[in-house]
C-alpha positions as CSV (number, residue, x, y, z in Angstrom):
1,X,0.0,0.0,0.0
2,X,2.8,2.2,0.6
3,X,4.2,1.9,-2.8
4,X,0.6,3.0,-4.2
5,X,0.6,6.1,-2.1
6,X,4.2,6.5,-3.3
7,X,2.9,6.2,-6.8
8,X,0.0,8.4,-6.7
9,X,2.6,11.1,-4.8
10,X,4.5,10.7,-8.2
11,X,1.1,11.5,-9.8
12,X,0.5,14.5,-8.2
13,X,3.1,16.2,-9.6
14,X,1.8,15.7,-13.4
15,X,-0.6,18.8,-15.0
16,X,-4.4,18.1,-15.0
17,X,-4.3,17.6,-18.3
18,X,-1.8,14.4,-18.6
19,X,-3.8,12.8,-15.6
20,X,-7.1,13.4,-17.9
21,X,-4.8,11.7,-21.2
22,X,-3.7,9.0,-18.7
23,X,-7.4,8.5,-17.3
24,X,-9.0,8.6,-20.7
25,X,-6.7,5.3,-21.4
26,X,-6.7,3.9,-18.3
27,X,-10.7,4.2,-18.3
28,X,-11.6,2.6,-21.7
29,X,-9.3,-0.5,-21.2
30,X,-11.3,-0.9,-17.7
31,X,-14.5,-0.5,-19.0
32,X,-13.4,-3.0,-21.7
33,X,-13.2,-5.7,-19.1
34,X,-16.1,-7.7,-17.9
35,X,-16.7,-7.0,-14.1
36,X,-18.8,-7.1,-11.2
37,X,-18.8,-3.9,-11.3
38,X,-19.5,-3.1,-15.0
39,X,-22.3,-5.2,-15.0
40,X,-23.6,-3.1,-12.1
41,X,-23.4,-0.4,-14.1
42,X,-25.0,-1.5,-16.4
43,X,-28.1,-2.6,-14.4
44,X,-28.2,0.8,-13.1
45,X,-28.0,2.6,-16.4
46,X,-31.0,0.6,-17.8
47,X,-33.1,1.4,-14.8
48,X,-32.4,4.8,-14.9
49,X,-32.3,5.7,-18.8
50,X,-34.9,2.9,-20.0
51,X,-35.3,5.2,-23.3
52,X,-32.0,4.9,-24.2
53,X,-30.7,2.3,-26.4
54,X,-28.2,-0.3,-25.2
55,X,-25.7,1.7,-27.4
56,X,-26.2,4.8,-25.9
57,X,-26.1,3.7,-22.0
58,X,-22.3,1.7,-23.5
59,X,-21.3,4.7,-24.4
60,X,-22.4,6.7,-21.2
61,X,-20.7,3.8,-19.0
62,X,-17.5,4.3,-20.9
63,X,-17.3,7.6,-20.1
64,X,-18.2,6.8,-16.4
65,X,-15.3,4.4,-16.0
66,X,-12.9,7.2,-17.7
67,X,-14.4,9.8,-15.3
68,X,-13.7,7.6,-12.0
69,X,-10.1,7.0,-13.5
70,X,-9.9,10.1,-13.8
71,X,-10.8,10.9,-10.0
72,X,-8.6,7.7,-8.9
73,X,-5.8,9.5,-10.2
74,X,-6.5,12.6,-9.0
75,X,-6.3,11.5,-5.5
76,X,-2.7,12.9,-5.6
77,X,-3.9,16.6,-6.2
78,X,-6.3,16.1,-2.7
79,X,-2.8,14.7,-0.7
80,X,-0.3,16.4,-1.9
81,X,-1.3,19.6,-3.9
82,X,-0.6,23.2,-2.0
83,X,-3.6,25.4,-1.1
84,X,-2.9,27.6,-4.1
85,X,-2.7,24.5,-6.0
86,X,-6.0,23.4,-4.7
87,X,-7.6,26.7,-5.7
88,X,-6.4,26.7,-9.4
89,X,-7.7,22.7,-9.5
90,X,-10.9,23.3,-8.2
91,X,-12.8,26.8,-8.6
92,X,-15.9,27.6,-7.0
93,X,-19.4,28.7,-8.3
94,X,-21.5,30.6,-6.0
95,X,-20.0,31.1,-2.7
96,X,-22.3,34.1,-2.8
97,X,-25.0,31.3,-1.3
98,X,-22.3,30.7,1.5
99,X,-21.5,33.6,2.4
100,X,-24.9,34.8,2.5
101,X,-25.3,32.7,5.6
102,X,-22.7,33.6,7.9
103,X,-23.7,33.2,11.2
104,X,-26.1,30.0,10.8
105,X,-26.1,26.3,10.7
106,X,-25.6,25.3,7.5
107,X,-25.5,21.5,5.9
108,X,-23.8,21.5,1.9
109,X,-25.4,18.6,0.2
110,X,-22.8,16.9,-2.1
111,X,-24.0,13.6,-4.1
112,X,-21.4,10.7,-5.2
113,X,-20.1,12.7,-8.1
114,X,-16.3,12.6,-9.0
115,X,-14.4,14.9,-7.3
116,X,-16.0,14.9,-4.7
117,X,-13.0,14.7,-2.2
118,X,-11.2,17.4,-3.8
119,X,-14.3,19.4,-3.9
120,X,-14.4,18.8,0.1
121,X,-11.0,19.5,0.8
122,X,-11.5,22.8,-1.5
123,X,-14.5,24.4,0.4
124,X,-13.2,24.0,3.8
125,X,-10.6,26.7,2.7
126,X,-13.6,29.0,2.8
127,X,-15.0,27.6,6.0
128,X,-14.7,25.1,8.4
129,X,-16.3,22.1,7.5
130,X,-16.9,18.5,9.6
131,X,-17.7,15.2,7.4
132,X,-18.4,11.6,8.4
133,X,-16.0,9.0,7.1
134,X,-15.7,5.1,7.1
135,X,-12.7,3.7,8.6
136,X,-10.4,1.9,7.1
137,X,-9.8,-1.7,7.8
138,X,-5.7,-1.3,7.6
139,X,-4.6,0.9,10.5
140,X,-1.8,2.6,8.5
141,X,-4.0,3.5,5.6
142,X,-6.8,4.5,7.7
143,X,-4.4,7.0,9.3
144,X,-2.8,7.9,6.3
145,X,-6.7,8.9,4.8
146,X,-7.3,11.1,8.2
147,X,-4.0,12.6,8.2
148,X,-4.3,13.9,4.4
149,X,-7.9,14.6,4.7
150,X,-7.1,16.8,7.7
151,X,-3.9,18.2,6.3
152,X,-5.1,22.0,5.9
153,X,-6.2,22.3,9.3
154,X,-9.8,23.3,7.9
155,X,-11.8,21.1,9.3
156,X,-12.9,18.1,11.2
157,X,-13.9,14.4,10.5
158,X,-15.9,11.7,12.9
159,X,-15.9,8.0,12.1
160,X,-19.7,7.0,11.0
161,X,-19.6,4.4,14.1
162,X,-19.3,7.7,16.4
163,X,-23.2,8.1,15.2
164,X,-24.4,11.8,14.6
165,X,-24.2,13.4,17.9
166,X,-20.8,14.4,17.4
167,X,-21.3,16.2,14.1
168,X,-24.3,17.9,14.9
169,X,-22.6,19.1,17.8
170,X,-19.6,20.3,15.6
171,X,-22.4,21.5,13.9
172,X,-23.7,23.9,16.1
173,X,-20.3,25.4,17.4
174,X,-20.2,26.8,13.8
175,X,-18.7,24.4,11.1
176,X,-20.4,23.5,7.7
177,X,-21.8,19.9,7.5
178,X,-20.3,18.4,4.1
179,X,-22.8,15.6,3.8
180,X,-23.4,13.0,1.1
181,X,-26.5,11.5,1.3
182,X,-27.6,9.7,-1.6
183,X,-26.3,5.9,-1.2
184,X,-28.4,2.9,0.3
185,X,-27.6,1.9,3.2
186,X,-30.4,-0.4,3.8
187,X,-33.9,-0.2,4.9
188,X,-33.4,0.6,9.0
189,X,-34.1,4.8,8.8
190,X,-34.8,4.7,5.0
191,X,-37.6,5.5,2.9
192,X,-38.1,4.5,-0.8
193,X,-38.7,7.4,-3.2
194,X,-38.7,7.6,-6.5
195,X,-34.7,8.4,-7.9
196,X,-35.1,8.1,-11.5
197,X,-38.4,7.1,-11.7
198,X,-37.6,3.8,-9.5
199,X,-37.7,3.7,-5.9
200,X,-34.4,4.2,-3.7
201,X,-33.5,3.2,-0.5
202,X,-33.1,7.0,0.8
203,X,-32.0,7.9,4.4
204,X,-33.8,11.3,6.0
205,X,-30.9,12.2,7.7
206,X,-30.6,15.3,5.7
207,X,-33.7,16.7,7.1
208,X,-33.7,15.2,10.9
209,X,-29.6,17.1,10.7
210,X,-31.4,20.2,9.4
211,X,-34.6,20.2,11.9
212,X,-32.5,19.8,14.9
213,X,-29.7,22.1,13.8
214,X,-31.9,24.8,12.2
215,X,-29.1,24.4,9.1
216,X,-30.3,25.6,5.8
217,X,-29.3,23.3,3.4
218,X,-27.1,24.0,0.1
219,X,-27.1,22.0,-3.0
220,X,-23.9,21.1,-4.3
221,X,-21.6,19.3,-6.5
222,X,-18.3,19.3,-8.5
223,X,-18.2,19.6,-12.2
224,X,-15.1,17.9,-14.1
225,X,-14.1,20.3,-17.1
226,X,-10.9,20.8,-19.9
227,X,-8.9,22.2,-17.1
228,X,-10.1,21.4,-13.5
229,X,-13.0,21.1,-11.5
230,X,-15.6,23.7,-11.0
231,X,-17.2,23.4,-7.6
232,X,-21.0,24.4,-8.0
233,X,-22.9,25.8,-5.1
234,X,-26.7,26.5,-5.0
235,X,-29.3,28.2,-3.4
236,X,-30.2,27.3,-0.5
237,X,-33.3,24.9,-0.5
238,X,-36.7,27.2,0.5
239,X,-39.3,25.7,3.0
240,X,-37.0,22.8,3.5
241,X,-37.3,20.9,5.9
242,X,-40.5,20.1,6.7
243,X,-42.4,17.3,9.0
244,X,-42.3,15.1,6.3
245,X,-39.4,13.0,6.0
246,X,-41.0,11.3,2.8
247,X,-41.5,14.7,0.8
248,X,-38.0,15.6,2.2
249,X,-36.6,12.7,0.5
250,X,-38.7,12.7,-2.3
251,X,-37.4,16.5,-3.1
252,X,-33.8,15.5,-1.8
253,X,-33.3,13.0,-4.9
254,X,-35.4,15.1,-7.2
255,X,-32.8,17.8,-6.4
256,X,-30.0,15.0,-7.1
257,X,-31.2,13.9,-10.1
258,X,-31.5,17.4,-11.7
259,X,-27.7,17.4,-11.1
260,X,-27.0,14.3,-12.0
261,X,-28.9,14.8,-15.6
262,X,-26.1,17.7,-16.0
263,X,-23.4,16.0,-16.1
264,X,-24.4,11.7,-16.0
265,X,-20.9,10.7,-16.5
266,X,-19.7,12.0,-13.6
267,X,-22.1,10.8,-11.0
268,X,-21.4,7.4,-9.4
269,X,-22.7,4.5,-11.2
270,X,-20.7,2.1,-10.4
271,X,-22.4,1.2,-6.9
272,X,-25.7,-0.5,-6.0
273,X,-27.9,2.5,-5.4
274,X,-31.0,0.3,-5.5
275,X,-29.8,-2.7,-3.4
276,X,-32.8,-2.8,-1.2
277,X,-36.2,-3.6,-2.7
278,X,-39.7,-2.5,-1.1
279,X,-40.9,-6.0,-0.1
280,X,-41.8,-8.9,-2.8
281,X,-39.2,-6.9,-5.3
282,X,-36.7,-8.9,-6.7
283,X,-32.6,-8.2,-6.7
284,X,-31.7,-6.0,-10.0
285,X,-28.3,-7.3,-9.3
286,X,-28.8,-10.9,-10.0
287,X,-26.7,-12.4,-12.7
């Protein structure tokens, strides 16, 4: 493992544009490759894009695997890379929406789109931010992860085992929740709403953060271009939330998906985002 970090240190030192060359190769002989995780891919694109033809949603899931690539390789920007590095990677859209809300709670709502992590790293530059994070089974690489992911001394992180108590409290003593929200995690504290038309496994721990905390809640997410990232932030959600966790959610992955339709390479395909079924539904992931 210490040889890969070494590698993607190497990495880091290469222009965006080589690591999107190097990616763009990388990528297509990946996707070339029957996989487990190709074929989940491709279960997902025909659930979501039914309309398309089989030759389209190829196409799109080629570009998916060239756009994770991509972000795999780009790990050595989030690691390594300077501040003013950082900046010049990863510019940001709308701060305005921010900054217009200094002084309150506030959570920024970022789906599984690449660039994520460098997106993260990026905005707590312009304010403090706390995230939740999955350890790591290796002890060396999961203090490697927290050590580069704290690295700026922006911000603070909390293992999902800790539960939410110590975010929201990190919340309230003023930083900025980066949350992602839009994977299933199973059906304990999960309601299915439509995502793409078909019914996801969504958590309401967006709008249970919010109601306790008070936090308006930003949109968000990183858009992969020629010569970097832009990071895109919205308007904050009006009337949101409200005491209805199904109509949260329900708005929640309509919000997602608008994103998503924007730019559908770059959002995560390449997981099981409808895993769990409302009861006497089959698995979509069955060979």
């Amino acid at each position: 493992m210490k040889l890969v970090v070494g590698f993607v240190w190497l990495l880091s030192w290469l222009p965006f544009r080589v690591i999107s060359a190097l990616g763009w190769l990388l990528g297509n002989l990946v996707a070339a490759v029957p996989s487990s995780r190709r074929h989940i891919g491709e279960v997902n694109l025909r659930l979501v894009l039914p309309d398309w033809t089989p030759a389209a949603r190829a196409r799109l899931l080629r570009r998916h695997f060239v756009a994770m690539v991509q972000m795999l390789l780009e790990y050595g920007y989030c690691w390594f890379a300077s501040p003013e590095r950082l900046k010049r990677l990863m510019r940001i859209e709308g701060l305005e929406h921010l900054r217009a809300l200094d002084g309150r709670n506030v959570i920024l709502m970022m789906p599984h789109f690449t660039g994520l992590d460098l997106a993260g790293l990026r905005v707590s530059m312009e304010t403090p931010v706390v995230s939740i994070y999955s350890v790591q089974k290796d002890p060396w690489l999961d203090a490697f992860f927290r050590a580069r992911r704290l690295r700026l001394g922006t911000g603070i992180i909390f293992a999902r085992q800790q539960g939410t108590r110590p975010t929201l409290r990190a919340l309230k003593d003023g930083y900025r929740l980066y949350y992602l929200p839009d994977q299933d995690f199973g059906q304990r504290d999960s309601v299915f709403v439509p995502f793409f038309g078909v019914p996801a496994a969504t958590i309401g721990g967006l709008s249970r953060m919010a109601a306790v905390t008070k936090a308006a809640v930003l949109p968000c997410y990183p858009r992969r271009e020629a010569g970097g990232y832009t990071l895109v932030i919205e308007p904050a959600l009006e009337n949101f939330p409200t005491d209805d966790v199904v109509a949260d959610a329900t708005r929640m992955n309509a919000v997602i998906e608008a994103q998503a339709r924007r730019q559908l390479h770059q959002y995560f395909w390449l997981h099981k985002r409808f895993k769990s079924r409302p009861p006497g539904e089959p698995d979509f992931y069955g060979k």
